[in-house]
C-alpha positions as CSV (number, residue, x, y, z in Angstrom):
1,X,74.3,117.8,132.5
2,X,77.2,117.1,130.4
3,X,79.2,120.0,129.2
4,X,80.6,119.9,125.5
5,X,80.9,123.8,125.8
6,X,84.8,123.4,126.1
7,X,85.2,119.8,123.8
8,X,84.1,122.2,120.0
9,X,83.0,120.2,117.7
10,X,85.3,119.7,115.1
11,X,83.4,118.3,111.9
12,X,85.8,117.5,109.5
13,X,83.9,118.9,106.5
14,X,83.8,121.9,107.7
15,X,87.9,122.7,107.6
16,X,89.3,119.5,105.9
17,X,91.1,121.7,103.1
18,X,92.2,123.9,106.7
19,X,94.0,120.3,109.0
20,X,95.5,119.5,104.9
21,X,97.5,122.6,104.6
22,X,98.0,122.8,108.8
23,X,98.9,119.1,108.1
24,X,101.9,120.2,105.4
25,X,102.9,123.1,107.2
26,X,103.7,120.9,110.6
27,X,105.5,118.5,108.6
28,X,108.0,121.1,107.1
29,X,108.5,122.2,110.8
30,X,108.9,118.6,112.1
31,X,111.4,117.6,109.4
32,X,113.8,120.4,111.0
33,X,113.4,118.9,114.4
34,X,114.5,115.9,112.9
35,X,117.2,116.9,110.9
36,X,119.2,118.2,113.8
37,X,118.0,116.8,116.4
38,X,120.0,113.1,117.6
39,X,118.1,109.8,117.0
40,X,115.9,109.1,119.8
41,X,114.0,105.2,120.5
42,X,111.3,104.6,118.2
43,X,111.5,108.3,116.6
44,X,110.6,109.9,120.1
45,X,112.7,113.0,118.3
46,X,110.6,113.5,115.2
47,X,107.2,114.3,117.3
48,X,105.9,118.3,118.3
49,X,104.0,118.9,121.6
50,X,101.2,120.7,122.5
51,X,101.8,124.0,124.3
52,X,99.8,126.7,125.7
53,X,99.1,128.7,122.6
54,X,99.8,125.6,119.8
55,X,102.1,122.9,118.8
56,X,106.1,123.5,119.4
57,X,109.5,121.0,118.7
58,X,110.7,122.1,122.1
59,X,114.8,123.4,122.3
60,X,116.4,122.2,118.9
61,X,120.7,122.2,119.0
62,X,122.5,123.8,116.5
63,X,126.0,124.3,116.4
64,X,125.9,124.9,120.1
65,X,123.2,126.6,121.0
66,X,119.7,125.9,120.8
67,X,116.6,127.5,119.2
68,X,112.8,126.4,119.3
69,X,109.7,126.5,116.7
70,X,106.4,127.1,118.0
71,X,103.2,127.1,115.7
72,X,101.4,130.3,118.0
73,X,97.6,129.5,117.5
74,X,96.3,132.5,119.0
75,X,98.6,134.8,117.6
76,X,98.5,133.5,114.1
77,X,102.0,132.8,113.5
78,X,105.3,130.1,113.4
79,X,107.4,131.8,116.0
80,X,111.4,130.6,115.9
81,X,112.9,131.5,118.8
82,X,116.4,131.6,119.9
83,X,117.8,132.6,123.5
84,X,119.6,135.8,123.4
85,X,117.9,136.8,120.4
86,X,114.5,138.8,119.2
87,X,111.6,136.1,117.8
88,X,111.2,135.9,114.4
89,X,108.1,135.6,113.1
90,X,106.3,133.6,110.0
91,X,102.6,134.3,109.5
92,X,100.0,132.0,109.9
93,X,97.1,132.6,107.0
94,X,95.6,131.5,104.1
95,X,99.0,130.7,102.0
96,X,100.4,127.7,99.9
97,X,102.4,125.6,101.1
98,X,105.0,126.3,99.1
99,X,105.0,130.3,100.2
100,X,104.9,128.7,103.8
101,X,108.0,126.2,103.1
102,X,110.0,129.1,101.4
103,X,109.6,132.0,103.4
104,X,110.0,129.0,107.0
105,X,113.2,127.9,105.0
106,X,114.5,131.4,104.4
107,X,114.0,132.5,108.0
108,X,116.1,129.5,109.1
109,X,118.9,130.5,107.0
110,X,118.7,134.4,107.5
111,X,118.9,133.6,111.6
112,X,122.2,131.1,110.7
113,X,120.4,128.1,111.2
114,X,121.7,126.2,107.8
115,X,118.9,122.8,107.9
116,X,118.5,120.5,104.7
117,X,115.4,118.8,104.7
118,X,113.4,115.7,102.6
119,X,111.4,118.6,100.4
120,X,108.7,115.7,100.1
121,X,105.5,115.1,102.8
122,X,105.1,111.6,104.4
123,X,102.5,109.4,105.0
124,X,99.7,110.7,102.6
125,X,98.5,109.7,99.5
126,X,100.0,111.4,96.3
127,X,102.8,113.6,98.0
128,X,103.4,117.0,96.3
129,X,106.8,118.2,97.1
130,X,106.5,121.3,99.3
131,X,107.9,123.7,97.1
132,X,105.7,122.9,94.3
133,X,102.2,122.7,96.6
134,X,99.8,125.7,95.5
135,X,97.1,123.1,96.2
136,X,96.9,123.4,99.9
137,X,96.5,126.7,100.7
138,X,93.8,127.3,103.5
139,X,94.0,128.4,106.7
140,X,90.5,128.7,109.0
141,X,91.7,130.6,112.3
142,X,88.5,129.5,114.0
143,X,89.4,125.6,113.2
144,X,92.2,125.9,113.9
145,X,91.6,127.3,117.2
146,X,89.3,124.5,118.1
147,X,91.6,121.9,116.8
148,X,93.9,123.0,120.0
149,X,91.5,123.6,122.5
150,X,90.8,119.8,121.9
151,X,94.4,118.8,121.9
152,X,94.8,120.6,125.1
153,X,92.4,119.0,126.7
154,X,93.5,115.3,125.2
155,X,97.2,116.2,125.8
156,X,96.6,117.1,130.0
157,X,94.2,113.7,130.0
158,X,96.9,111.2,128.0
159,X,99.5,112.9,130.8
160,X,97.2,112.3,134.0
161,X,96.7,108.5,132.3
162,X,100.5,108.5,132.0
163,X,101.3,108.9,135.5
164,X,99.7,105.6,136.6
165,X,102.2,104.0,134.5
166,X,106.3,103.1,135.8
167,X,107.1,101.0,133.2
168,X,108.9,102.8,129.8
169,X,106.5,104.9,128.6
170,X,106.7,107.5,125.4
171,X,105.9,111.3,126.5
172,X,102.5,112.5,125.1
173,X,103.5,113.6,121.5
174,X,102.1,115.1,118.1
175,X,103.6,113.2,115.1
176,X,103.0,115.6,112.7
177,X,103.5,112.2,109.9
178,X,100.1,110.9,110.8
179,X,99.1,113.8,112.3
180,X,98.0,112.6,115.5
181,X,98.3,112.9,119.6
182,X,99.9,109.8,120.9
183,X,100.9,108.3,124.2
184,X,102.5,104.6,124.4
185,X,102.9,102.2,127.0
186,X,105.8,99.2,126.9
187,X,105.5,95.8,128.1
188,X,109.3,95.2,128.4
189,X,109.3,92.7,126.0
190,X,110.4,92.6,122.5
191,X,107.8,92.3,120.0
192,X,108.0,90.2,116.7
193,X,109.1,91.7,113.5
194,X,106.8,92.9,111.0
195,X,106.5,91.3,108.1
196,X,108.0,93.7,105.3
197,X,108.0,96.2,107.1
198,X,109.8,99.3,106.5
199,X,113.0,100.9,108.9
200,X,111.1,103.3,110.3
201,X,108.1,100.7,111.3
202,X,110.7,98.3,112.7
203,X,112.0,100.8,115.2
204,X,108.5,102.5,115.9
205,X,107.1,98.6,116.5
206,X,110.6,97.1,118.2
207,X,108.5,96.6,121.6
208,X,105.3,95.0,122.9
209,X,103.0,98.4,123.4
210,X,100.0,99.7,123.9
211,X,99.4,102.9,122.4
212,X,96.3,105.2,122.7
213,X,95.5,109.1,121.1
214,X,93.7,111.4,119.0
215,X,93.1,112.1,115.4
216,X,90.9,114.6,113.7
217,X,89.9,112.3,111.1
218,X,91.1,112.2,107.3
219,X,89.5,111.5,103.9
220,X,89.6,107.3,105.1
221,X,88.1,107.7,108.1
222,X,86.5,110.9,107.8
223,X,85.3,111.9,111.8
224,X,87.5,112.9,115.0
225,X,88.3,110.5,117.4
226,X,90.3,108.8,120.3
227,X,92.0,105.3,119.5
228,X,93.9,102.7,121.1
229,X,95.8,99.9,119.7
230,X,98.0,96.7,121.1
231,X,101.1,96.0,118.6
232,X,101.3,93.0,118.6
233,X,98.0,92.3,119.4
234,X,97.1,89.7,121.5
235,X,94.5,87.4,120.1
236,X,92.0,88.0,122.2
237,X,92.1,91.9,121.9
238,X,89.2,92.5,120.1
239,X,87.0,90.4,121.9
240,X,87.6,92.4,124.8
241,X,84.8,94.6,126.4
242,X,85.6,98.0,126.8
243,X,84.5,101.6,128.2
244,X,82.2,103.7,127.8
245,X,79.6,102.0,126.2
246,X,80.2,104.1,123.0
247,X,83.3,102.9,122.1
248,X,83.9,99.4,120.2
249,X,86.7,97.9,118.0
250,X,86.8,98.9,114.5
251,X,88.1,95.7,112.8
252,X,89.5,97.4,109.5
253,X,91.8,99.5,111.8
254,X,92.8,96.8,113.9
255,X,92.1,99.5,117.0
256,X,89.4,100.5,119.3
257,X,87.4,103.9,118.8
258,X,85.7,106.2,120.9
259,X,84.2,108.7,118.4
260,X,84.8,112.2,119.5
261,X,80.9,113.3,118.9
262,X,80.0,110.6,121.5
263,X,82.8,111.7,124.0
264,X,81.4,115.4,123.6
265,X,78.1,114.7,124.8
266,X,80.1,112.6,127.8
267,X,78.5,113.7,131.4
268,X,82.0,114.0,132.4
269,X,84.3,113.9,128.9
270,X,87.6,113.7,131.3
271,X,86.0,110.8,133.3
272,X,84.8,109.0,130.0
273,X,88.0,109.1,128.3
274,X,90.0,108.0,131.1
275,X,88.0,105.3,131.2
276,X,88.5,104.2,127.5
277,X,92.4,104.5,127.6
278,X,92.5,102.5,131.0
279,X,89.7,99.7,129.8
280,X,91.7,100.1,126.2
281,X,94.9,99.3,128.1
282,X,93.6,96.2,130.0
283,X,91.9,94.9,127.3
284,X,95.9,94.4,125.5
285,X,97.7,93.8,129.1
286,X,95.6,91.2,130.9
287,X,95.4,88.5,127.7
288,X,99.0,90.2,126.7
289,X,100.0,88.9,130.2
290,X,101.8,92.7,130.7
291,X,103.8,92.0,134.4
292,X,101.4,94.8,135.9
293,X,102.5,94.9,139.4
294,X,105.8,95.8,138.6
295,X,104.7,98.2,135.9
296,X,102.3,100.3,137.3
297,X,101.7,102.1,140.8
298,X,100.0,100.8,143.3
């Protein structure tokens, strides 16, 4: 018997107005991560990371010390935290953005923290400023909740998948931009440069990689779902078979898909999705000619 009972489902209908404000709200955090924090390779200081109870930026500096954000799922609230000092708290409910981005900003500066941020969200269709958005202004506890049982359970699997690899890898991250879980594997070698593409793109996509995660799905591509994706892609990715049986390469998206519904009903959803990021992987290192023996462990 398979057992979804700890993978919830996680239709998007059912709390799409819920990830949309979550979605603004992690972006206002993550653009104070990186606004203080030093450049990092291919961004690797912009992302959150899953923790027991939610998402957190992990220690930022600031003018010699350090303090942390932490989006508390289970209690219901943004908790900044610095040592030596009691935790602030900002609630977590049904809110506008805007109330969330004022009151998060206003916190900052009440506990010293002095932060200028881009007021604007990236990577989505028709940006509203975050002081101006009264449009996104859900919050579904219960969603929510599910949401990061499911990362939790991605984020342990993309780490055990991880170890197997030597070579430079990226830690397992949440880039709150797309809004996505992400691991990433490196060839060594560098990659060709995109073709108009943008600064950020060109230091995301300086190296051969292999990259593989989870999404909850958005108004393009409305369902949940793992992915994994060569850049550059070698030309016989696609062709490549892959496992379990349920996944396949979605050509528009240039990436392969296991959908999250079929991974649910999984006799064993760890064992099935281990398999799709290690199949995913081969399918972009063998033709990619990736010198294996020397990147991975024996």
């Amino acid at each position: 018997m398979h057992d979804s009972s700890s993978w919830p489902s996680l239709p998007l209908a059912e709390w799409e107005t819920t990830r949309a404000t979550l979605h603004m709200w992690t972006q206002i955090v993550g653009k104070v991560r990186l606004a203080l924090s030093p450049h990092v390779n291919h961004w690797w200081q912009v992302p959150l990371y899953v923790s027991a109870r939610g998402l957190t930026t992990s220690a930022i500096p600031y003018a010699g010390r350090a303090f942390e954000m932490e989006f508390d799922f289970a209690g219901q609230n943004l908790e900044i935290r610095e040592s030596g000092h009691a935790t602030t708290l900002v609630r977590l409910y049904p809110r506008s953005v805007a109330d969330f981005y004022q009151e998060t900003m206003a916190t900052l500066k009440t506990m010293g923290i002095e932060v200028k941020i881009w007021p604007v969200p990236v990577e989505i269709a028709d940006p509203i400023p975050f002081a101006s958005d009264r449009q996104h202004a859900s919050y579904d506890p219960e969603y929510v909740d599910r949401f990061h049982r499911i990362l939790v359970h991605a984020d342990t699997i993309l780490k055990e998948f991880r170890a197997g690899f030597i070579g430079k890898a990226s830690p397992v991250h949440f880039f709150w931009g797309s809004f996505d879980l992400a691991a990433t594997r490196f060839s060594g070698r560098r990659a060709p440069q995109r073709d108009g593409a943008d600064l950020i793109t060109r230091e995301a996509y300086s190296h051969e990689c292999s990259s593989a995660g989870f999404w909850p799905g958005t108004g393009d591509f409305p369902h949940a779902a793992f992915y994994s994706y060569a850049a550059p892609a070698p030309p016989e990715y696609a062709s490549q078979t892959v496992r379990p049986m349920a996944a396949s390469f979605n050509a528009p998206l240039g990436e392969f898909i296991l959908m999250y519904d079929d991974l649910r009903q999984a006799a064993s959803p760890r064992a099935a999705l281990l398999d799709f990021f290690q199949s995913t992987f081969d399918a972009a290192a063998n033709p990619g000619k990736w010198d294996r023996a020397n990147l991975e462990r024996s």
